[in-house]
C-alpha positions in Angstrom: -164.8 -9.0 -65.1 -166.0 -6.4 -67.4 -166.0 -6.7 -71.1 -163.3 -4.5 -71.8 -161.1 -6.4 -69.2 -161.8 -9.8 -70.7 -160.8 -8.1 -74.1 -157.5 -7.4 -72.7 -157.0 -10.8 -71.6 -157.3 -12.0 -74.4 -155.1 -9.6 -76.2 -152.1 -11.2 -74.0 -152.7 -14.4 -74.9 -152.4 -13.1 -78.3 -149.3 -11.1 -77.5 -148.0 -11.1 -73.8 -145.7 -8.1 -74.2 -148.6 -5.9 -75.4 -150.9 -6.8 -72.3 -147.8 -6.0 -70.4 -147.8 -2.5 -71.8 -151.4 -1.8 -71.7 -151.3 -2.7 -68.0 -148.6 -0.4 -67.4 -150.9 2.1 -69.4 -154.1 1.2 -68.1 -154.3 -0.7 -64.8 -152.6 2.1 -62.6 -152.3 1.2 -59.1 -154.8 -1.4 -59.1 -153.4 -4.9 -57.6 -155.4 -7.0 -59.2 -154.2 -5.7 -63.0 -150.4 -5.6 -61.6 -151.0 -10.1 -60.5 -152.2 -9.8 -63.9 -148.9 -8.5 -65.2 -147.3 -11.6 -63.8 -149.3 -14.3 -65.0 -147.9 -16.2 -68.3 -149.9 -17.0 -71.9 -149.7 -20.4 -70.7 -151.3 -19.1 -67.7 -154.2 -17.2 -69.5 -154.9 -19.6 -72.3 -155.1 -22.4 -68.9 -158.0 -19.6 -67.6 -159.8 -19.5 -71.1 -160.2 -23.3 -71.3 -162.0 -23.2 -67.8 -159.2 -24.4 -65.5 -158.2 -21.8 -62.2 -154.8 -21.1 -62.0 -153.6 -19.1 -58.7 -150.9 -17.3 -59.3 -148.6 -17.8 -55.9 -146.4 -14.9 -57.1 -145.5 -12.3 -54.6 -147.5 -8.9 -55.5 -145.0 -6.2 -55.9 -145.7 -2.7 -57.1 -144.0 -1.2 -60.4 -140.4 -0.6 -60.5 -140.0 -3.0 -57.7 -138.3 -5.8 -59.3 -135.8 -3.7 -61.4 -134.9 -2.5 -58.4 -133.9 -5.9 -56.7 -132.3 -6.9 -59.9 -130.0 -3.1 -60.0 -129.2 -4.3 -56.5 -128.3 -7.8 -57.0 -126.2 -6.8 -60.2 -124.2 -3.9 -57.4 -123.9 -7.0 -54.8 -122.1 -8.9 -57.7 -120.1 -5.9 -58.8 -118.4 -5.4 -55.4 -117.6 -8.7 -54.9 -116.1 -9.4 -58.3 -114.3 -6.1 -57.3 -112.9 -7.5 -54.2 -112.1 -10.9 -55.9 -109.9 -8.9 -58.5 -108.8 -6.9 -55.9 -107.7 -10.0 -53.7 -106.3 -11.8 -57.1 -104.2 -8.5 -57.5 -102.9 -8.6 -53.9 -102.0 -12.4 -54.3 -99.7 -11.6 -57.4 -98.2 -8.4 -56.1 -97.2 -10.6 -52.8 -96.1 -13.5 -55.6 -93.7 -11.2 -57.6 -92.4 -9.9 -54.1 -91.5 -13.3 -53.3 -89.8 -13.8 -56.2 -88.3 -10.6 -56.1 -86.4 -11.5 -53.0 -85.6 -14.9 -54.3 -84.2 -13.6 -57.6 -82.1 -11.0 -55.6 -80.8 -14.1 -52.7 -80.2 -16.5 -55.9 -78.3 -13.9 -57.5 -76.6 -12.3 -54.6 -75.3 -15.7 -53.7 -74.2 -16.7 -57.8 -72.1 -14.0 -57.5 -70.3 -15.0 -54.6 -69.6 -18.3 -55.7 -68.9 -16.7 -59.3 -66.4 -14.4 -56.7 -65.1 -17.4 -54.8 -64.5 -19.2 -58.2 -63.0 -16.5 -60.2 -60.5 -16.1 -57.1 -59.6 -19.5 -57.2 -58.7 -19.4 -60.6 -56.0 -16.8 -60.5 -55.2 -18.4 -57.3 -54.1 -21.4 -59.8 -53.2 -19.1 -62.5 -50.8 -17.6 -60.5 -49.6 -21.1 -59.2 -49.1 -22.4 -62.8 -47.1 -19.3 -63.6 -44.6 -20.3 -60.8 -44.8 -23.9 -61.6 -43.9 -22.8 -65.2 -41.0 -20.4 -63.8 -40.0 -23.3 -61.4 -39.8 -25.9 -63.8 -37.8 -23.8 -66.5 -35.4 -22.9 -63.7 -35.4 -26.9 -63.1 -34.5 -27.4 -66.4 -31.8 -24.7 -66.7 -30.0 -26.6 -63.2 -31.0 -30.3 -65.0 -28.5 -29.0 -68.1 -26.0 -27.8 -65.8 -25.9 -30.9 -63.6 -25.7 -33.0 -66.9 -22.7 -30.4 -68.2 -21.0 -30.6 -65.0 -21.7 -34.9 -64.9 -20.2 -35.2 -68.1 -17.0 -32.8 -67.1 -16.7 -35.0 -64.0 -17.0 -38.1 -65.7 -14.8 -37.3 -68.0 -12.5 -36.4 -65.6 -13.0 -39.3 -63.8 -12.7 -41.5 -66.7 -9.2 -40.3 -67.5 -8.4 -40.4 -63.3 -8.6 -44.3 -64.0 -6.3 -46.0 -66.1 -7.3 -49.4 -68.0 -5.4 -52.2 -67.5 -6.8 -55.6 -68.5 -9.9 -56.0 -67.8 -9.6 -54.0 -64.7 -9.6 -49.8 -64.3 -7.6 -48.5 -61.7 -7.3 -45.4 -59.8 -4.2 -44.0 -58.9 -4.6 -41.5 -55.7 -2.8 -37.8 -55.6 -3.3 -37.6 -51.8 -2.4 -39.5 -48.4 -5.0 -41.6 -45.7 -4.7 -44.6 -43.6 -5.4 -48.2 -44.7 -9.1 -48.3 -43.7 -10.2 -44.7 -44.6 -7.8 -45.9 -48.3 -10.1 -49.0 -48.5 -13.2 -46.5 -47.7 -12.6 -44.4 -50.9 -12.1 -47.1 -52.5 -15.9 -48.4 -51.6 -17.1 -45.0 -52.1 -16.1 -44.9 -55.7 -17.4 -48.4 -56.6 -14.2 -50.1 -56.3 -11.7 -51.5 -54.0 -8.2 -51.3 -52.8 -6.3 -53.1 -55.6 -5.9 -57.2 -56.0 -2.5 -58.1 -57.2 -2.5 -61.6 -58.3 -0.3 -61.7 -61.4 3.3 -60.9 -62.1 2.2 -58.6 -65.6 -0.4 -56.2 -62.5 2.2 -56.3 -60.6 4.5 -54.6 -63.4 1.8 -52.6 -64.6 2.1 -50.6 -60.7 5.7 -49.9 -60.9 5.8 -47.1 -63.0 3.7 -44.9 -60.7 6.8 -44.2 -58.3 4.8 -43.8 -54.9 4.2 -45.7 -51.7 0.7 -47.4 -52.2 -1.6 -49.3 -50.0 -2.8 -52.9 -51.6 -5.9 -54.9 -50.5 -4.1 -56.8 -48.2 -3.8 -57.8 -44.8 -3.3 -60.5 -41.7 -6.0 -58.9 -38.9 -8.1 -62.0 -38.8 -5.2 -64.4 -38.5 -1.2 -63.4 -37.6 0.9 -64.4 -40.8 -2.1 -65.6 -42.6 -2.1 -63.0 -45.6 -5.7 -62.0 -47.4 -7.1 -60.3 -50.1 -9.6 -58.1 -49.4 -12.0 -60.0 -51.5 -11.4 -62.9 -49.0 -9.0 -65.1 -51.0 -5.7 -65.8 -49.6 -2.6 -64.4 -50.5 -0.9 -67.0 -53.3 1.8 -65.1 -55.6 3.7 -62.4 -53.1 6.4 -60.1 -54.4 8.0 -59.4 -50.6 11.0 -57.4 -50.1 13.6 -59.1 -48.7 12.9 -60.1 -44.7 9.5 -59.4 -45.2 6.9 -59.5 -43.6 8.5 -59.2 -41.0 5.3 -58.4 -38.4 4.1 -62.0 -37.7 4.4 -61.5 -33.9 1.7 -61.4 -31.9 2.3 -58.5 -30.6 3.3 -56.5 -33.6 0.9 -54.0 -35.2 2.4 -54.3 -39.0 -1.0 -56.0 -40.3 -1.6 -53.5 -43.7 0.4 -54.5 -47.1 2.0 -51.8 -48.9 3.8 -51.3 -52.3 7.6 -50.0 -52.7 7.3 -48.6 -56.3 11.0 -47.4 -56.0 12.6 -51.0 -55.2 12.8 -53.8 -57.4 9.8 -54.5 -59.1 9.5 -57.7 -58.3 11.0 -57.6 -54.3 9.1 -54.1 -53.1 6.0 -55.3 -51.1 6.3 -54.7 -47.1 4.0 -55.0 -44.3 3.2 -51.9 -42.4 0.8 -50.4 -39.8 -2.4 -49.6 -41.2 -2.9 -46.6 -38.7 0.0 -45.1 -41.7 -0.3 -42.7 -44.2 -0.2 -43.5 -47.9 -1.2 -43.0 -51.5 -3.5 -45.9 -52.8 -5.0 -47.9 -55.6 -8.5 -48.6 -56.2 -9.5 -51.6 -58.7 -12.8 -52.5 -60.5 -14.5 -53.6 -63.3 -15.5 -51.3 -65.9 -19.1 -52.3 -65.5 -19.3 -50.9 -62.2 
């Protein structure tokens, strides 16, 4: 090496960035001054204490490296590009699919809100006619109860008291069984004469009545229909007079226009005739 070349040496161990300009400046095309452009101060100060160093750097020329680095930086441009670019795509697909989810969620809220708002004046219009039904039930519960307590009433006065007994004195005609079957119908039964004071109390209603008596089961064996037998008996004169076998006289009735006391006679129960129902008045 020359003087003037070991001078500049020197001067980059001193200061590496000025040998790195005076290279540029003075060493031209010349590879051996462009290794030297490589080399480190660690390098050169290795050189000045007597030790060799190769440099196994690659020899470029100037303006080389830059032009890798431009490069590399353009590599890592377009593929940060293409990663944003990809990133972008991913979301735009992501908002899509929730796009269409929103819109199926929501389409399918409103049909159940739909189905649910139906149903509701479904029962609001089913509460409207329960209301109208029950005030008309209400209205036909007060007339029932006005027309209960008319018939009652009317009822109650249709029965006399007597007693301890009420008794019900018929306007109209039937036989002795369908007489005993209004009788049942009404809570009662076809009157029980077993004193002398009921038996006056009957007189005064001037008809022909059945009584609850009669001799089906046994010829001339005379009972209540209560099942007792027949012990006080206000008989007309000749009477009964159907204890045969063969006779069809098996129904008691009641003479009102005789003698209180002589007017019962026994009769076929197939005829017609007013009646009298007892009962007690808890019944």
């Amino acid at each position: 090496m020359t003087e003037e070349n070991n001078m500049m040496i020197s001067e980059c161990i001193i200061d590496s960035t000025k040998c790195i300009k005076r290279v540029e400046r003075d060493c031209g095309d010349s590879d051996e001054w462009t290794t030297v452009l490589f080399v480190s101060a660690e390098t050169l100060k290795g050189h000045d204490s007597g030790t060799k160093t190769e440099d196994t750097t690659p020899k470029s020329r100037p303006g080389e490296s830059n032009y890798g680095s431009e490069g590399s930086m353009g590599r890592c441009s377009r593929v940060a590009a293409a990663c944003l670019g990809l990133l972008c795509l991913l979301l735009l697909a992501g908002i899509m699919v929730l796009f269409v989810y929103y819109n199926g969620v929501t389409v399918r809220l409103e049909e159940r809100l739909l189905v649910y708002r139906t149903s509701n004046n479904n029962l609001t219009e089913q509460r409207d006619e329960l209301q109208v039904q029950n005030k008309n039930l209400d209205k036909e519960k007060a007339d029932l109860k006005r027309r209960y307590n008319m018939l009652n009433q009317t009822c109650l006065e249709a029965w006399k008291k007597f007693g301890s007994s009420l008794y019900y004195i018929s306007d109209w005609t039937k036989s002795w069984d369908e007489s005993r079957q209004d009788c049942l119908k009404r809570g009662a039964d076809l009157v029980i004469i077993d004193s002398k004071v009921e038996q006056e109390f009957i007189c005064p209603f001037k008809r022909f009545f059945w009584i609850g008596l009669t001799d089906r089961e046994t010829k001339g064996t005379w009972k209540w229909v209560d099942g007792t037998l027949m012990t006080t008996g206000f008989w007309s004169p000749g009477e009964p007079n159907g204890a045969s076998i063969n006779s069809t006289e098996d129904c008691a009735e009641v003479n009102t226009f005789n003698d209180p006391e002589k007017n019962w006679n026994d009769l076929r129960c197939s005829e017609r005739r007013h009646w009298i129902c007892e009962k007690l008045p808890d019944q």
